[in-house]
Structure formats: structure tokens, C-alpha cells
C-alpha positions, 0 to 999 in steps of 0.5 A, a space after each residue: 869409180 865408186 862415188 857411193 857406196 851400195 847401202 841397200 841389200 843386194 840380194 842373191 841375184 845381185 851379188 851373182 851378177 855384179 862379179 861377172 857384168 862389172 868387170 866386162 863391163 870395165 874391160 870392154 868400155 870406157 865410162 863418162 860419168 857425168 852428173 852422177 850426184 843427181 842421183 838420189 842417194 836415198 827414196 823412190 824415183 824414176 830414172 827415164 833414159 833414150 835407147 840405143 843398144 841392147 846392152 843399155 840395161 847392163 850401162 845403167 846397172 852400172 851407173 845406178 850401181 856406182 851411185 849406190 842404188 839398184 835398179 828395177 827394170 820395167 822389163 819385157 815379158 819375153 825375158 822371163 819366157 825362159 824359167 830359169 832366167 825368169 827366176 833370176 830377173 824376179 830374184 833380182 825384182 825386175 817387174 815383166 811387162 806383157 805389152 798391148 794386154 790387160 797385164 800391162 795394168 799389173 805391172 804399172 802397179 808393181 812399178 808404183 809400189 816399187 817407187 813407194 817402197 823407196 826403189 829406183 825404176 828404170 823405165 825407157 820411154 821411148 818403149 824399144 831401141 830407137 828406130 829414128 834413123 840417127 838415133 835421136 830420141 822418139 816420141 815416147 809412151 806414158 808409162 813413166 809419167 803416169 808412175 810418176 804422177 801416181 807417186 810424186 816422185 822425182 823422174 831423173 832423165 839421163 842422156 846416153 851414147 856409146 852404148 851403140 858402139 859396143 853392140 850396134 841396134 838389132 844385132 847380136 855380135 858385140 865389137 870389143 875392141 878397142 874400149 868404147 866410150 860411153 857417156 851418161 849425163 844425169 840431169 835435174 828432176 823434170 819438173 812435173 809439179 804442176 800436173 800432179 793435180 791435173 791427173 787427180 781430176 776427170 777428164 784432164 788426166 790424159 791431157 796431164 799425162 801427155 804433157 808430163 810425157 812430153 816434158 821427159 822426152 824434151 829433157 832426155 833429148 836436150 841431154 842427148 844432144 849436149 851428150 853429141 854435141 848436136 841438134 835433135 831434129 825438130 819433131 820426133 820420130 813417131 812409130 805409129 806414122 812411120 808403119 815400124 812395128 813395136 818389136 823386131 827389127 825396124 825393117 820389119 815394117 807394117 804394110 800401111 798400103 
């Protein structure tokens, strides 16, 4: 179901993909849009949602793209290893993020110009899959709020589910039958009016930061949970005091002996 019309240029990368993704996308799931209206229809924005699947990027497209906007990805720089599809991902103007390296200040960059040129970003915050043991949303990184304090710009949160049904965390055989649902809940901008000054001045940026971080984990979260129709629990699940790695699979974990 098409609630608006694409109105911006594809691009090449776009109209090769949208032929292919779409339709196995709609052969293989059962879509739950709710809230698409939120959506700007028109300027920059960020869409913030909670990971559970691989396939995620793919089910946002597909959201975005039945509202009418497309997607720029905050994407991995592991993806653009291979040149070939390096070429398509920077076609389709996804932006690479070398983690835990100087590059990371670049990208933030191509993000904020990005949001200023009037485009939709996509970021994750919770920065890779899950790793809480239910799936619930965890402690999240800053990058989507710094952007959004940078420009000004509405952060639409999202709650999703069902993607994980469809191809479960860390695995590589998708399960295609039956359709599975997903649900997409689109939620109002979270309000981060009030920190926009604070970031502006020395020495209460971080603080801003962190609460500008704190308030989209706390709105994806409440969405999830309307989504489920359960509690998250209380306090989020941290990477950093639970020893798992940032990338790889969670039972990958550090040696915190």
C-alpha cells in the first residue's frame, strides 16, 4: 500500500533495486504499517529505529519508500569492502562509517549535510543488532543526536518487530514461509528542543548529547513495547558492562577476567 508517491529522483541504484527488493519483499512478509503519516512528506530528518535483523535496512526502504522518501544509511564500512557493491551503496548515497577511527568524524559530516540538503537519514542507534537476550532495545550511541542537534531536525523514532522472524539475529538462512508479519510503528518527533542551546555551549555538550540519546532510546523503546504489547525491562542492556564486542556475534564475548 503506497500512502505517497515518490516525488525525489531515484537514481540509477534505486530504480535497479526497487523492481527486485520490493516484490520479495511483499512475497515473503505481511506489512503493519502504522503511523506512516509522521513521516515528513517533504525536508531533512532522521528516522531513528531499534535492531533485530539483518534484513532491517531492507523493511525501512520499504517504509520510507511507501511514504514517499528515500533512505540514506549510515552504513558499515565493511559493506563498501567489496568495489562493486561499494559502487552501487555510494550510487544509491548511503554514507560509510569506519567505527572506533578518525573516519567516523567524516561521516557525521556527510550525515549532517545530508539532513541539510533535505534528505532522510536513517541511523540505528543502538549501533548493530541487539544483543539483549529479548530483543528489547539497548543503550544507545549519540551519533543520531549529535545530527540532529547539529541541524535542528525532526528525529522520527520507529518501533519494529517481526523482522527477526524473517532472518533470525546473527544467521544467514532466511525462514520464507509462511509470510511473516512486521510492524512498524511510527512515532511523533522526539522533543529535543531544549538541548539545542546546550549543545551550542562549552562544557554541556556531552551532557546534551547524552540526554538528547536517552530521550530517542526512551521513545523507540515505548513504541516497541506498544508494538509487543509488553514491558521493556527497566534498565537497558549495556555492551560495554556485559563484555560482548561491538561486532560479530554476541557469543563472541571479550575476556573481561
Amino acid at each position: 500500500m503506497t500512502v505517497r508517491k515518490l516525488q525525489q529522483p531515484r537514481g540509477w541504484a534505486f530504480s535497479f533495486a526497487v523492481p527486485i527488493v520490493k516484490p520479495l519483499l511483499l512475497a515473503t512478509t505481511r506489512r503493519d504499517w502504522r503511523g506512516g503519516e509522521r513521516i515528513p512528506a517533504t525536508g531533512g530528518f532522521v528516522l531513528v529505529l531499534n535492531h533485530v535483523s539483518h534484513v532491517d535496512p531492507l523493511l525501512a526502504a520499504h517504509l520510507l519508500y511507501d511514504h514517499g522518501r528515500l533512505p540514506r544509511y549510515l552504513a558499515k564500512s565493511g559493506l563498501f569492502r567489496n568495489r562493486l557493491l561499494a559502487f552501487f551503496l555510494r550510487a544509491a548515497g548511503q554514507i560509510p562509517v569506519h567505527r572506533a577511527t578518525t573516519s567516523a568524524v567524516g561521516a557525521y559530516d556527510a550525515a549532517v549535510e545530508a539532513v541539510r540538503r533535505g534528505e532522510c537519514v536513517v541511523v540505528y542507534p543502538e549501533g548493530t543488532i541487539t544483543r539483549d537476550p529479548d530483543l528489547w532495545p539497548m543503550r544507545g550511541k549519540t551519533g543520531a543526536a549529535r545530527i540532529a542537534l547539529a541541524t535542528g531536525c525532526p528525529v522520527v523514532p520507529v518501533g519494529q518487530w517481526g523482522a527477526q522472524e524473517l532472518l533470525a539475529p546473527y544467521t544467514k538462512v532466511p525462514h520464507l514461509v509462511p509470510r511473516k508479519k512486521v510492524t512498524m510503528l511510527v512515532g511523533d518527533p522526539v522533543d529535543l528542543a531544549d538541548l539545542s542551546g546546550q549543545h551550542d555551549e562549552q562544557g554541556t555538550r556531552a551532557v546534551a548529547v547524552q540526554r538528547a540519546t536517552d530521550r530517542i532510546m526512551a521513545a523507540i523503546t515505548t513504541l516497541v513495547e506498544q508494538v509487543r504489547g509488553q514491558q521493556a525491562p527497566a534498565e537497558r542492556f549495556d555492551m560495554r558492562r556485559g563484555g560482548t564486542p561491538a561486532d560479530g556475534h554476541p557469543q563472541d564475548r571479550k575476556d573481561t577476567a
